[in-house]
Residue frames as a rotation matrix with the C-alpha (Angstrom) as fourth column:
UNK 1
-0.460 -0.522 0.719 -31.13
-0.584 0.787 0.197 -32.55
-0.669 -0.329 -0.667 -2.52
UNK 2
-0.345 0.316 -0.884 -31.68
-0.828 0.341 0.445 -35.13
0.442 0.885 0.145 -5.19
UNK 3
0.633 0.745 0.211 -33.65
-0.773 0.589 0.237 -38.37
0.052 -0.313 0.948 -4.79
UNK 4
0.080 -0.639 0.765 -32.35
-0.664 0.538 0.519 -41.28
-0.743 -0.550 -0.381 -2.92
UNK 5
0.510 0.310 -0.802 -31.06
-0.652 0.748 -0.125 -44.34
0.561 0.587 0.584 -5.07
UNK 6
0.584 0.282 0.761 -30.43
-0.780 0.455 0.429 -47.45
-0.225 -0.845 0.486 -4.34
UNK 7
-0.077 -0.877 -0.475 -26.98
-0.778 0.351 -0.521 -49.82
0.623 0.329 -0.709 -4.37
UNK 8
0.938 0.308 0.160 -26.62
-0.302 0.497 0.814 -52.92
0.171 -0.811 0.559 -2.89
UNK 9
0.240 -0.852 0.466 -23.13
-0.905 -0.023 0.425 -53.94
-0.351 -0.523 -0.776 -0.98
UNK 10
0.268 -0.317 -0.910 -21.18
-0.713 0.569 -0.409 -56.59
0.648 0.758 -0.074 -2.50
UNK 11
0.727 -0.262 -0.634 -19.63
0.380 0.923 0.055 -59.73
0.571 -0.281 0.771 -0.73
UNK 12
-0.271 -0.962 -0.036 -16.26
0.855 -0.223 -0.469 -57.99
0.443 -0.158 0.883 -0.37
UNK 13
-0.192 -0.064 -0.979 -17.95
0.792 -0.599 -0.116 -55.09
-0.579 -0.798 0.166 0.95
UNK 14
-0.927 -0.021 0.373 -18.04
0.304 -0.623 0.721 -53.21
0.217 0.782 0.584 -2.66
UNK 15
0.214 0.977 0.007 -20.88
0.550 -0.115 -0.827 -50.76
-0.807 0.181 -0.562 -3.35
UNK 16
-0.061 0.246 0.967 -21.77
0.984 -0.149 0.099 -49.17
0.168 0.958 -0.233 -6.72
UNK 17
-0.566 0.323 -0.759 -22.04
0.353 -0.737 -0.577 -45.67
-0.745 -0.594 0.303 -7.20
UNK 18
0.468 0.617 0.633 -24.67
0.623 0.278 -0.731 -44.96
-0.627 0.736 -0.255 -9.46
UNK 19
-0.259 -0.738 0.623 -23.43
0.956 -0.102 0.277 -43.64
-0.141 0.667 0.732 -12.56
UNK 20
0.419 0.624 0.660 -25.58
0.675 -0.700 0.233 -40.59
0.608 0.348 -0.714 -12.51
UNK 21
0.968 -0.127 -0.216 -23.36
0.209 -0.068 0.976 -39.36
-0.138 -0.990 -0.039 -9.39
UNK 22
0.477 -0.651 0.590 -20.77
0.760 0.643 0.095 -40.38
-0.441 0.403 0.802 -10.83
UNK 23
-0.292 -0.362 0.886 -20.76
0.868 -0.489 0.086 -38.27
0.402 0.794 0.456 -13.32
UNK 24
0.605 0.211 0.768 -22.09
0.235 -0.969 0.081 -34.93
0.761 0.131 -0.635 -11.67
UNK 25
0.848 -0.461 0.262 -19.15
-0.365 -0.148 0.919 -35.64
-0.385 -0.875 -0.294 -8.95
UNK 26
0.585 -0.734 -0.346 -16.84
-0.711 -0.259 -0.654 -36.08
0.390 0.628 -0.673 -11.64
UNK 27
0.349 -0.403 0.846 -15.78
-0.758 0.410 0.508 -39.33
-0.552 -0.818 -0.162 -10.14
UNK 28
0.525 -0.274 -0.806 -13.49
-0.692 0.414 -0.591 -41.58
0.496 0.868 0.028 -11.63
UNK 29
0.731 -0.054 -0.680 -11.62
0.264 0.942 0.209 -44.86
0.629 -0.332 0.703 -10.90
UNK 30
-0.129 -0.743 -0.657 -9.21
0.945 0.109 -0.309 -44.18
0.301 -0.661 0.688 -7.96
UNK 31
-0.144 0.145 0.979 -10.80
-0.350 -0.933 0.087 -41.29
0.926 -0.330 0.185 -6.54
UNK 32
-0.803 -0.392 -0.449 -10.30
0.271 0.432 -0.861 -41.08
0.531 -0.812 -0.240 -3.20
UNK 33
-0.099 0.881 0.462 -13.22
-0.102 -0.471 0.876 -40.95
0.990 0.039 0.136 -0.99
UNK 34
-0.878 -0.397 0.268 -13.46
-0.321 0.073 -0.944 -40.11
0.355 -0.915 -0.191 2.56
UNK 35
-0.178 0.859 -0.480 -16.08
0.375 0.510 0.774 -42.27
0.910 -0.043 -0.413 4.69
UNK 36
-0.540 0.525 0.658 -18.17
-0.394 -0.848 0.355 -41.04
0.744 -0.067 0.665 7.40
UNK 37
-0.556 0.657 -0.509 -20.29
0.493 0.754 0.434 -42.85
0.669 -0.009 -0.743 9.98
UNK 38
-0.802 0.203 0.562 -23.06
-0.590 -0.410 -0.695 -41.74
0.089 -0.889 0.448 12.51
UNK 39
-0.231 0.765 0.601 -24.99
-0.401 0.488 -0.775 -44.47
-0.887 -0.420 0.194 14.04
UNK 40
0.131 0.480 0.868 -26.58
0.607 0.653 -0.453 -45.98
-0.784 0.586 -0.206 10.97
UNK 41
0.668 0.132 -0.732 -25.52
0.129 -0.990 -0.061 -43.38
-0.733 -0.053 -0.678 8.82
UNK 42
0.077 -0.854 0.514 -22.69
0.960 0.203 0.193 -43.42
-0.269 0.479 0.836 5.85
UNK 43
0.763 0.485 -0.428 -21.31
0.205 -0.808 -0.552 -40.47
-0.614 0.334 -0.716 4.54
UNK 44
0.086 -0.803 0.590 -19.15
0.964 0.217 0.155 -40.55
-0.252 0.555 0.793 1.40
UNK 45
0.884 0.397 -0.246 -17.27
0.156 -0.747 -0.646 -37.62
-0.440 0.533 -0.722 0.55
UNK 46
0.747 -0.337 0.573 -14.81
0.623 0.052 -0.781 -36.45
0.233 0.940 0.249 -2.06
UNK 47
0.366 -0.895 -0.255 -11.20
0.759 0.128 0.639 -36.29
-0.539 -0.428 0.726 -1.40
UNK 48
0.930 -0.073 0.360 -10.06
0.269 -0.533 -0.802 -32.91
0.251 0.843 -0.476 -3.03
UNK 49
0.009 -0.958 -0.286 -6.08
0.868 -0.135 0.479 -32.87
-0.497 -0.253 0.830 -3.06
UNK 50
0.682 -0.048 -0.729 -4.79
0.100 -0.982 0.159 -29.26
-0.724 -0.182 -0.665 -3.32
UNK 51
0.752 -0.449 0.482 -2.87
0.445 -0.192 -0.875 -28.22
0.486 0.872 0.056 -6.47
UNK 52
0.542 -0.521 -0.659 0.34
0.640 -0.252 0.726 -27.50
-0.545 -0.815 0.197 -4.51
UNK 53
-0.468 -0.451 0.760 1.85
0.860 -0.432 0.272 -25.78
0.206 0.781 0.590 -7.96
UNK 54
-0.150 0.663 0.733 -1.14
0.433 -0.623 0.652 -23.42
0.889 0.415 -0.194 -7.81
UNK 55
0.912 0.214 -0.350 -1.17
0.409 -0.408 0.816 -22.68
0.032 -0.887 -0.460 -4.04
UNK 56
-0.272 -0.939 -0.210 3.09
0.898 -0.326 0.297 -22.03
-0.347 -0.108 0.932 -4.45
UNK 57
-0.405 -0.360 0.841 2.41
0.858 -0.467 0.213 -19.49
0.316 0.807 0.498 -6.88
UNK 58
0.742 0.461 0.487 -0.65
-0.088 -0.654 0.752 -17.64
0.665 -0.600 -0.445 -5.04
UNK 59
0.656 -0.360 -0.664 1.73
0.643 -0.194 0.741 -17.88
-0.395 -0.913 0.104 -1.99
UNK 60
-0.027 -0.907 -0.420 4.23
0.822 -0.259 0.507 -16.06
-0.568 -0.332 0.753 -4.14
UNK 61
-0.161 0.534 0.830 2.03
0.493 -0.686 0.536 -13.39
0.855 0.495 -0.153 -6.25
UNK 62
0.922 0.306 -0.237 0.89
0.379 -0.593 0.711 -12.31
0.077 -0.745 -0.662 -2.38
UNK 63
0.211 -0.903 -0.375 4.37
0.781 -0.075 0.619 -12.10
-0.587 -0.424 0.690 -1.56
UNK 64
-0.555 -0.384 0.738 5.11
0.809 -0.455 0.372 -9.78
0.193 0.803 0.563 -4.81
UNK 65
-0.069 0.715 0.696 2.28
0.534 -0.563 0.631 -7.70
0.842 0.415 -0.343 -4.27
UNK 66
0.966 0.006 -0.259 3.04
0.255 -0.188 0.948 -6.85
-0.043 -0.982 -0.183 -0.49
UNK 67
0.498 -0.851 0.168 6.68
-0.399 -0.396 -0.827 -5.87
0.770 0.345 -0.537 -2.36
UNK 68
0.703 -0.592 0.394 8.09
-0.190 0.377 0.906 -8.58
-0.685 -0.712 0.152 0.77
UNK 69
0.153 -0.620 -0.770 11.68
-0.789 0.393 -0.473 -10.00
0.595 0.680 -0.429 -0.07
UNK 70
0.098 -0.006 0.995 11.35
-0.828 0.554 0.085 -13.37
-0.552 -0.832 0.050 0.82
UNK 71
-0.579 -0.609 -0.543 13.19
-0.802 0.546 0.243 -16.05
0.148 0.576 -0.804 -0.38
UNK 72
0.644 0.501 -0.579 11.37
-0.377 0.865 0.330 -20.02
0.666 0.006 0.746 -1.34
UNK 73
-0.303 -0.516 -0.801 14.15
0.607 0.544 -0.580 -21.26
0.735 -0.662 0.148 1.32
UNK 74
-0.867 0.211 0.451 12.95
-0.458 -0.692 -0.558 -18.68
0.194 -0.690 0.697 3.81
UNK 75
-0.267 0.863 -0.428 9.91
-0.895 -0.058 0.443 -19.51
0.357 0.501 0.788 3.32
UNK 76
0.164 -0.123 -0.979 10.50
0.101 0.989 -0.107 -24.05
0.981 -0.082 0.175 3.59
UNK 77
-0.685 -0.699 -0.207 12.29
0.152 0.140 -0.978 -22.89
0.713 -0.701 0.011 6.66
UNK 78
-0.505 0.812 0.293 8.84
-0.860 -0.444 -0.250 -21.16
-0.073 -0.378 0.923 8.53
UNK 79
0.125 0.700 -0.703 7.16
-0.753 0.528 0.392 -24.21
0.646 0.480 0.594 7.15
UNK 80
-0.105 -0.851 -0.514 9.69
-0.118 0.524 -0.844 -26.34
0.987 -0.028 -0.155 8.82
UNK 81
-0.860 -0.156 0.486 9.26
-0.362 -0.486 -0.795 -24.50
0.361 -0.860 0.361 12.01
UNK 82
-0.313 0.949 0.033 5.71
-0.906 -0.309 0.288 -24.75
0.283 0.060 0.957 11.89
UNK 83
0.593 0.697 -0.403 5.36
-0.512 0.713 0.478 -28.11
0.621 -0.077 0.780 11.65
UNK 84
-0.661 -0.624 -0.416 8.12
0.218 0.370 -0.903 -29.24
0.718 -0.688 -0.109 14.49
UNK 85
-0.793 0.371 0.483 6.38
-0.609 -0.465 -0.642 -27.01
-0.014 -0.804 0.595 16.81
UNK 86
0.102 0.981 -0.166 3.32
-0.946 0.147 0.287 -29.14
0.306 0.128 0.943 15.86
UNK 87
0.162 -0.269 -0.949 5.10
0.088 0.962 -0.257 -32.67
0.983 -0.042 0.180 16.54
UNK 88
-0.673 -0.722 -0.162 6.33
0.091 0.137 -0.986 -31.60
0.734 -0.678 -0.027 19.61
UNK 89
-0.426 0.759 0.492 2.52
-0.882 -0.470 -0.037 -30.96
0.203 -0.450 0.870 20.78
């Protein structure tokens, strides 16, 4: 764990992140950052949104390799399913 610094909270609520952070969390303007609390406590962490291109493709390289025929509408339709069945919980 690196050594604490120290930011101080704007007016509006704003706080700095130092820049040293910054930069070894590859943060940039409109990253998204999830907040945390326990008792006195903040915890800021980094929003990582899933390449959905890159997760289609691994979903459909398994598929190839398991020789399945299963169609991308097959496929939406399970999804589909999936997440009704979840709403309806």
């Amino acid at each position: 764990m690196s050594e604490a610094e120290v930011t101080i909270m704007s007016e509006k609520g704003q706080v700095v992140i130092p820049h040293t952070l910054r930069k070894e969390l590859k943060l940039t303007p409109k990253t998204k950052l999830l907040v945390y609390r326990k008792d006195d406590l903040l915890i800021l962490k980094k929003l990582e949104i899933p390449d959905l291109e890159k997760e289609w493709d691994e979903v459909f390289a398994m598929i190839a390799k398991k020789n399945l025929n299963i169609s991308e509408e097959e496929i939406q339709q399970e999804i589909d399913a999936v997440r009704a069945e979840k709403r309806r919980r």
